[in-house]
C-alpha positions in Angstrom: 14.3 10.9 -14.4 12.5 7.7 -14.1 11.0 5.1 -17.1 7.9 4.1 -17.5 7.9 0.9 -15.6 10.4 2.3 -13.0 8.3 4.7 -11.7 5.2 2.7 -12.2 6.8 0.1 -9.9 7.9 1.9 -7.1 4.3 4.1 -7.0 2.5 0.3 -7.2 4.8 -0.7 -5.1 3.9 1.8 -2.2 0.2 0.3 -3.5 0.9 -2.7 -2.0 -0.1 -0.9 1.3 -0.8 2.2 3.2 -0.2 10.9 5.9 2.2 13.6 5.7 5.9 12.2 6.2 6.6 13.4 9.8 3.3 14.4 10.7 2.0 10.6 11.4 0.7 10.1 14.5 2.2 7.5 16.6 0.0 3.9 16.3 -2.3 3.5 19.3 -3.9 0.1 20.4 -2.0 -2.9 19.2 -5.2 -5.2 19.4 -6.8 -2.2 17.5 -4.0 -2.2 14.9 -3.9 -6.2 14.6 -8.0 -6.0 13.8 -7.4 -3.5 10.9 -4.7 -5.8 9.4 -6.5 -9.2 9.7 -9.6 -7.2 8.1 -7.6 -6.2 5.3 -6.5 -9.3 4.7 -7.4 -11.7 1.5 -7.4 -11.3 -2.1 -7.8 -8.0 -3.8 -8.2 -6.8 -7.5 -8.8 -3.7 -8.8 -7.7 -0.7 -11.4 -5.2 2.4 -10.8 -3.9 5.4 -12.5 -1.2 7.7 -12.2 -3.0 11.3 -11.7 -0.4 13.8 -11.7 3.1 13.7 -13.4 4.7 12.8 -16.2 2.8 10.4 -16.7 -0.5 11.2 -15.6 -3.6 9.1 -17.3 -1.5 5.8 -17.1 -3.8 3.3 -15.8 -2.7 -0.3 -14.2 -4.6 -3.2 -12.8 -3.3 -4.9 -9.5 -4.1 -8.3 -8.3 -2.7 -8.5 -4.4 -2.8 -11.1 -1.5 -1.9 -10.0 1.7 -2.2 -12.0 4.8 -1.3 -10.6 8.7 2.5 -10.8 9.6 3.3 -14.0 11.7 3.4 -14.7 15.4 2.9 -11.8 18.2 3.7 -8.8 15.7 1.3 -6.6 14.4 0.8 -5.8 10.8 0.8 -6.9 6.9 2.6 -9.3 4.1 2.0 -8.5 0.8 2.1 -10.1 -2.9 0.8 -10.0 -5.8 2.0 -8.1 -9.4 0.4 -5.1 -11.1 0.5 -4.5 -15.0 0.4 -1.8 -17.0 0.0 -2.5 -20.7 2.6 -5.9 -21.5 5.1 -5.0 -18.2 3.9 -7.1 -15.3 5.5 -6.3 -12.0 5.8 -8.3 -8.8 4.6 -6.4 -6.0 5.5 -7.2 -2.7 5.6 -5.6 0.4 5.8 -5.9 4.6 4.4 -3.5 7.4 5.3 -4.0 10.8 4.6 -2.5 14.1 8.0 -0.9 15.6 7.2 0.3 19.3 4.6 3.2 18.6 5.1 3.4 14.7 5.6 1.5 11.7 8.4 0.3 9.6 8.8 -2.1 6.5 9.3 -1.8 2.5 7.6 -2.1 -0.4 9.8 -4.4 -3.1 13.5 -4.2 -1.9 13.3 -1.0 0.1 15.2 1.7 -0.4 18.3 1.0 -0.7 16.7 -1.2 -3.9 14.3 -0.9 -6.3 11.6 -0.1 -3.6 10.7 2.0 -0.4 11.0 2.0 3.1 8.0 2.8 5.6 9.2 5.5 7.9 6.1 5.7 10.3 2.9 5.0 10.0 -0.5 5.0 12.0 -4.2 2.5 11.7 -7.1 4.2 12.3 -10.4 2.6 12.4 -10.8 2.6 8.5 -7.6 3.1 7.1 -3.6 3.1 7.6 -1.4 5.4 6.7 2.5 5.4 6.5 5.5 7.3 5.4 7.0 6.3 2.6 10.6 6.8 1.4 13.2 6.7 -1.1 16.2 8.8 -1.1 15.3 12.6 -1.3 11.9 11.4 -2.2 9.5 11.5 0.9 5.7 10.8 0.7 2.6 9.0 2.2 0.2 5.9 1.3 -3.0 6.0 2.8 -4.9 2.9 2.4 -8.5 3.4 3.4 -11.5 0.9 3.9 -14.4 2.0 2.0 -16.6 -1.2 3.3 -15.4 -4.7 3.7 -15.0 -5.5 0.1 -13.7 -1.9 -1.4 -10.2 -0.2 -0.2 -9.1 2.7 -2.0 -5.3 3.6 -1.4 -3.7 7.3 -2.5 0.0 7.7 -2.6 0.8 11.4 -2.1 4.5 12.9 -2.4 6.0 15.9 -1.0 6.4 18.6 -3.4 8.3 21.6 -1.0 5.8 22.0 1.7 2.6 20.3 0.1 1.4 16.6 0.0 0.5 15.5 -4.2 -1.5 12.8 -4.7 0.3 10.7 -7.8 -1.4 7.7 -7.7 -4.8 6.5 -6.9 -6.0 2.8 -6.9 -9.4 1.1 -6.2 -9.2 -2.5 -4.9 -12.6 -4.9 -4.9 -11.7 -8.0 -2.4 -12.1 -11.2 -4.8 -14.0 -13.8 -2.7 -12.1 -17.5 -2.6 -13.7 -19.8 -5.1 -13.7 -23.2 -2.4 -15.5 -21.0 0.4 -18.2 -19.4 -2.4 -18.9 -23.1 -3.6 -19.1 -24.4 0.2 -22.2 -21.9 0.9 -24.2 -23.5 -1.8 
């Protein structure tokens, strides 16, 4: 169906941010929403692995940046690459607030190499959207440990049940010129 690095890039690339496609709840307070998104935002590193599928027990590393979208609009820009083994891909991704929901892509979107966000909803500690590609439908839920650990689960719809496939755990790297300014 997929290769390797195919379906390693669109699952990182649904990594690159994050509930049960047509099931998320609308997104409530904007100044609620921007908060979570300028929280999230910075430098963040960490491991993966693909836990169900064909090719469950492939583990990846991602190295992301993502920074609040610009002007009045609410949500997130992201960049970065994961690898997995010798393939490196670029990883890139926007979320934006569309009236009550969400909307954006991961990569190219859909009609691409990537996904779209369908929907989506933030939540105090995390953000979940719908993600889709084709017949494929699914969910990234991107959650907020504490302020220096998110963990992020993409699910997709197997029939009538959410599967989680991937599972990643991102440590926020602190900027080099800030740690030396607090000596």
């Amino acid at each position: 169906m997929f290769s390797r690095p195919s379906l390693i890039a669109r699952g990182t690339a649904a990594i690159a941010l994050a509930a049960t496609v047509g099931v998320a709840t609308p997104a409530h307070s904007g100044a609620k929403d921007k908060a979570f998104f300028e929280k999230v935002a910075g430098q963040w590193k960490g491991p993966g692995e693909i836990v169900a599928g064909k090719y469950k027990g492939t583990k990846f590393t991602c190295d992301l940046s993502g920074e609040p979208v610009a002007g009045d609009d609410t949500g997130i820009k992201l960049d970065g690459f994961c690898r997995v083994g010798v393939f490196k891909q670029p990883m890139s991704a926007v979320i934006t607030r569309k009236g009550n929901s969400y909307s954006g892509k991961f990569l190219d979107g859909a009609e691409g190499k990537g996904l779209d966000v369908v929907s989506g909803n933030v939540a105090k500690d995390k953000v979940v959207v719908g993600i889709n590609r084709k017949k494929l439908n699914g969910a990234m839920i991107a959650r907020l440990q504490d302020d220096q650990t998110m963990n992020i689960t993409i699910s997709v719809k197997v029939e009538e049940t959410m599967v989680p496939v991937i599972g990643v755990s991102l440590n926020r790297q602190l900027d080099a010129i800030a740690v030396g300014s607090i000596k």
